[in-house]
C-alpha positions as CSV (number, residue, x, y, z in Angstrom):
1,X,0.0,0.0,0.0
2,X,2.9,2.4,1.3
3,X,4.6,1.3,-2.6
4,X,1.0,2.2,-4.2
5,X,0.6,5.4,-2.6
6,X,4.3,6.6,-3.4
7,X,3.6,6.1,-7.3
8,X,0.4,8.0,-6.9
9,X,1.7,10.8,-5.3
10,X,4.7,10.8,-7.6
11,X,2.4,10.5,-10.7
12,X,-0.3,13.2,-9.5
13,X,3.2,15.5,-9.2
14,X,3.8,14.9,-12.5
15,X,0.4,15.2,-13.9
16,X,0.3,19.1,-11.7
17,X,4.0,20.0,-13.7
18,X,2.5,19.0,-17.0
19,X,-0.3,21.2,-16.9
20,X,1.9,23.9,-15.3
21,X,4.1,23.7,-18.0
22,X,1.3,23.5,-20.7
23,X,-0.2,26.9,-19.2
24,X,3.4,28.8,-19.5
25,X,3.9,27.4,-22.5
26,X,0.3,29.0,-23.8
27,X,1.1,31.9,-21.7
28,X,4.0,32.6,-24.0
29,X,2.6,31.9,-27.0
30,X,-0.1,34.3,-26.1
31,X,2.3,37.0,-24.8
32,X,4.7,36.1,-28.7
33,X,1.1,36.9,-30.5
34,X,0.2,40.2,-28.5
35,X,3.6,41.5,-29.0
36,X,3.6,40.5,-32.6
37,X,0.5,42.2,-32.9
38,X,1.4,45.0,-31.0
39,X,4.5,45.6,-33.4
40,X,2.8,45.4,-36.5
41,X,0.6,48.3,-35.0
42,X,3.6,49.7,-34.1
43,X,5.1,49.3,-38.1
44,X,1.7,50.5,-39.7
45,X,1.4,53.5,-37.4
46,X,5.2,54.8,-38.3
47,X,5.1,54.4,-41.9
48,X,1.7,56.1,-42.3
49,X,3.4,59.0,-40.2
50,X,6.9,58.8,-42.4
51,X,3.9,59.6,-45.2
52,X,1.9,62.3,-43.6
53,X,5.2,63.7,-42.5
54,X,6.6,64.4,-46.2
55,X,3.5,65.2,-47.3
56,X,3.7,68.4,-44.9
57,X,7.3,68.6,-45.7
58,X,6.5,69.4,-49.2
59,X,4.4,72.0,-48.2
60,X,6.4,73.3,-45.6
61,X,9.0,73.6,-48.3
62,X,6.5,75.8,-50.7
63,X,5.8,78.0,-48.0
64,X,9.6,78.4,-47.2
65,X,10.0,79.4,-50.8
66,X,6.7,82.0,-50.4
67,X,8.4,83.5,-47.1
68,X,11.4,83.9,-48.9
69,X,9.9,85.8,-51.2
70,X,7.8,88.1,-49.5
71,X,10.5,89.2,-47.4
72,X,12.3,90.7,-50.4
73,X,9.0,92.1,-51.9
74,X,8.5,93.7,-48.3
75,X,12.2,94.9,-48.0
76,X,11.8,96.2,-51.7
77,X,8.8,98.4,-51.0
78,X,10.3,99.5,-47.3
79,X,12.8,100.6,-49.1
80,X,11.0,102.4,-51.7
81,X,8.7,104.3,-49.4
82,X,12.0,105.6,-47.3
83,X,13.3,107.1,-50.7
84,X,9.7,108.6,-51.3
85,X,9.9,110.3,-47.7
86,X,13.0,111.2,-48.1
87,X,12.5,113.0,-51.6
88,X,9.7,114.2,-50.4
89,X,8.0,113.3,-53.8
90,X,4.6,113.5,-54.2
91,X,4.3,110.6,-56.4
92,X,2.0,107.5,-56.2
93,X,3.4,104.0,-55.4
94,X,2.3,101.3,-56.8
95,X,2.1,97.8,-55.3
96,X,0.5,94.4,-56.7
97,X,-2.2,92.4,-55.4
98,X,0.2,89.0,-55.8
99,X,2.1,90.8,-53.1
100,X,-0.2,90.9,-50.5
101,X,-0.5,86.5,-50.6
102,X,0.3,84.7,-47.4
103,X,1.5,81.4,-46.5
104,X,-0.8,78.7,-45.2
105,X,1.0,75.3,-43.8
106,X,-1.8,72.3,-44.5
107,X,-0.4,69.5,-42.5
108,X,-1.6,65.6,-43.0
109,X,-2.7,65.0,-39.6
110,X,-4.5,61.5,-40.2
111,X,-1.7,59.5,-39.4
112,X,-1.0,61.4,-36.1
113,X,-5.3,61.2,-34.7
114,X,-5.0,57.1,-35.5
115,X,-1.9,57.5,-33.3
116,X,-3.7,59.5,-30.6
117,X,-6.7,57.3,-31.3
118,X,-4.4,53.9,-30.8
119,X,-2.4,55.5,-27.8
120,X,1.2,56.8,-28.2
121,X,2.6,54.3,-25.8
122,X,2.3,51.8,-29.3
123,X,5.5,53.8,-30.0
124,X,8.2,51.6,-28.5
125,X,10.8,54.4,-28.6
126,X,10.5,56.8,-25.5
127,X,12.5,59.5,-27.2
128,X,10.6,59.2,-30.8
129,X,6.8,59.7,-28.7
130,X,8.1,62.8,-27.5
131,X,9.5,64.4,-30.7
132,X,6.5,63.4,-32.5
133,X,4.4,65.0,-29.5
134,X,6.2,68.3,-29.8
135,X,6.0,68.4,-33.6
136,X,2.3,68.2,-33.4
137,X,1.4,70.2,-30.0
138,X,4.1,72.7,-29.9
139,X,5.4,73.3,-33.2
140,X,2.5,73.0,-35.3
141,X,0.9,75.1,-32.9
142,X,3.4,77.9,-33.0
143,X,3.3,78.0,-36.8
144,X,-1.2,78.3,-36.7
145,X,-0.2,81.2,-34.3
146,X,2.5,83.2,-36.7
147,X,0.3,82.8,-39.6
148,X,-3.0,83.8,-37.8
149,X,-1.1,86.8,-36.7
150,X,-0.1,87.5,-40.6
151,X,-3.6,87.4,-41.9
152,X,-5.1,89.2,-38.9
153,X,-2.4,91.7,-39.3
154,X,-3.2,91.8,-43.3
155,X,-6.7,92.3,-43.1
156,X,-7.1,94.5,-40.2
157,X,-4.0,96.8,-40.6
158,X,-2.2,96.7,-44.0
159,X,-5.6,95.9,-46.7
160,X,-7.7,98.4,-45.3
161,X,-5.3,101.4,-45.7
162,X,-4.2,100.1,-49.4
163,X,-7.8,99.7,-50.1
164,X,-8.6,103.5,-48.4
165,X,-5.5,104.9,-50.1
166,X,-5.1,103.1,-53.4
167,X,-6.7,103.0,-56.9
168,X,-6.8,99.8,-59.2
169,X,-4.9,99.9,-62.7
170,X,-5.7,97.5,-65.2
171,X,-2.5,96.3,-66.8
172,X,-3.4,93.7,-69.0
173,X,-3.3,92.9,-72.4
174,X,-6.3,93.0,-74.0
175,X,-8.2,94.6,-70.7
176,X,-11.5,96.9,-71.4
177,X,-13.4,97.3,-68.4
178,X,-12.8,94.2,-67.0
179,X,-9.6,92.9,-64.8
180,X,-9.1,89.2,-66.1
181,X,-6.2,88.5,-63.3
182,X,-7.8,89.8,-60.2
183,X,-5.6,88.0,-58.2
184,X,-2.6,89.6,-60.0
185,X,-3.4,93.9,-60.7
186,X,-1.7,97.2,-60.0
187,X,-2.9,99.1,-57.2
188,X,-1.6,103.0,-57.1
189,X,-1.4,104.1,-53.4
190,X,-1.9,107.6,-54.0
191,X,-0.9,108.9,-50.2
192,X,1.9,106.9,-48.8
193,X,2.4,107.9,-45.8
194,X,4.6,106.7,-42.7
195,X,1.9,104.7,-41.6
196,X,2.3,102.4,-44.6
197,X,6.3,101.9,-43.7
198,X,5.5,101.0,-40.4
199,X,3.0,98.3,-41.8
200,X,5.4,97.1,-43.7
201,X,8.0,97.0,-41.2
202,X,5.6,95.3,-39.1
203,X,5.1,92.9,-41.8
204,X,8.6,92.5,-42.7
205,X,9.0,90.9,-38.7
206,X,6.2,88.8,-38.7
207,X,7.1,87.2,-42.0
208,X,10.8,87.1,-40.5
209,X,9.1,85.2,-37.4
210,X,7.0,82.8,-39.6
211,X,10.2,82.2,-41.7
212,X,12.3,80.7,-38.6
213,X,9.1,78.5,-37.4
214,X,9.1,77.0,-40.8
215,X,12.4,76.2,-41.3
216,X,12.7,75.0,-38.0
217,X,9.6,72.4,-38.4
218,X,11.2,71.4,-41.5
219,X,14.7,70.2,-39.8
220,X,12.3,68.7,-37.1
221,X,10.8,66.8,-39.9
222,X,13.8,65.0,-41.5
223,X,14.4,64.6,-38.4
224,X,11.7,63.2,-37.4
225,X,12.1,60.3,-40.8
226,X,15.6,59.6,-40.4
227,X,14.4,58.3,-36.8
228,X,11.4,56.5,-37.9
229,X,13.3,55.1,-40.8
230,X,15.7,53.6,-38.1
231,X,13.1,52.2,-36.0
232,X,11.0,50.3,-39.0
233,X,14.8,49.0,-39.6
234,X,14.5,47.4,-36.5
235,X,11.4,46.1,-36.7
């Protein structure tokens, strides 16, 4: 009996390991799947980003190009009204429509709301989350700001003197009484005053301030590619 009892209890032991062993062994398996599935997440998440990311990269790039630009128009007419003063001529300036355009950044956010939407934490890399969380909440947000500040500016201060102090010339071929390029015509400012250069000032600095936002979003953003490029390498 003592013999028979000894290969029970020895045999139930076994019986308790197996099944231990079978649950740890479905434990892992289960814990391999959810990571697996976890880091596909993970894979489709950052190369949706990588795309949303160049796609505002391109933009940001145009925009650069329209900043650029407008700060020389803007110096060009500063300095044009300072000779006027300065002559003390009477003469009207004479500015173009096309000159008064601003820049608007259109970022893809899609691929940044799914991430929001999945949770951040999918993104393994500590330092990644936060770079990508101060592209989009600080940087992004500091860009809306500057170029609010532009067309506010524009359309409170700078378009209602033009348009109080300034007549329309058609200068196209072909023109009766009709303007075909509205978006592109001559406007005569009849009184320039020193009002108008300190608009323009004004606007010189605020173009000068959207101009550093841009270019530094668009280093963040390579940035930003080279590191997710890394991490998909991992992956």
């Amino acid at each position: 009996m003592e013999n028979k009892t000894g290969k029970y209890f020895k045999y139930a032991i076994g019986e308790i390991l197996l099944v231990v062993i079978g649950i740890l062994i479905a434990l892992q398996v289960n814990n391999w799947n959810e990571n697996r599935k976890l880091r596909n997440t993970e894979i489709g998440l950052l190369k949706e980003l990588k795309g949303d990311l160049k796609a505002s990269l391109d933009d940001l790039e145009s925009d650069i190009k329209v900043v650029k630009e407008t700060l020389k128009i803007t110096d060009s007419i500063f300095k044009k009204l300072m000779i006027h003063k300065n002559e003390k001529s009477t003469e009207p300036i004479s500015i173009r429509t096309s000159q008064l355009l601003n820049p608007i950044l259109y970022p893809k956010l899609g691929a940044y709301e799914a991430l929001q939407n999945y949770g951040i934490n999918n993104i393994s890399n500590e330092d990644l989350r936060g770079d990508i969380t101060d592209f989009y909440q600080l940087q992004l947000t500091r860009i809306t700001e500057v170029e609010r500040s532009i067309i506010d500016f524009d359309a409170e201060e700078l378009k209602p003197y033009i348009r109080d102090t300034s007549i329309i010339i058609s200068d196209c071929e072909g023109c009766s009484n009709s303007i075909n390029n509205l978006w592109d015509v001559q406007l005569l400012i009849q009184r320039p005053t020193d009002k108008l250069s300190h608009l323009y000032m004004s606007r010189y600095w605020l173009f000068l301030w959207a101009k550093a936002l841009y270019q530094k979003a668009a280093l963040k953003i390579e940035n930003l590619i080279k590191t997710i490029d890394s991490e998909l390498d991992k992956k």
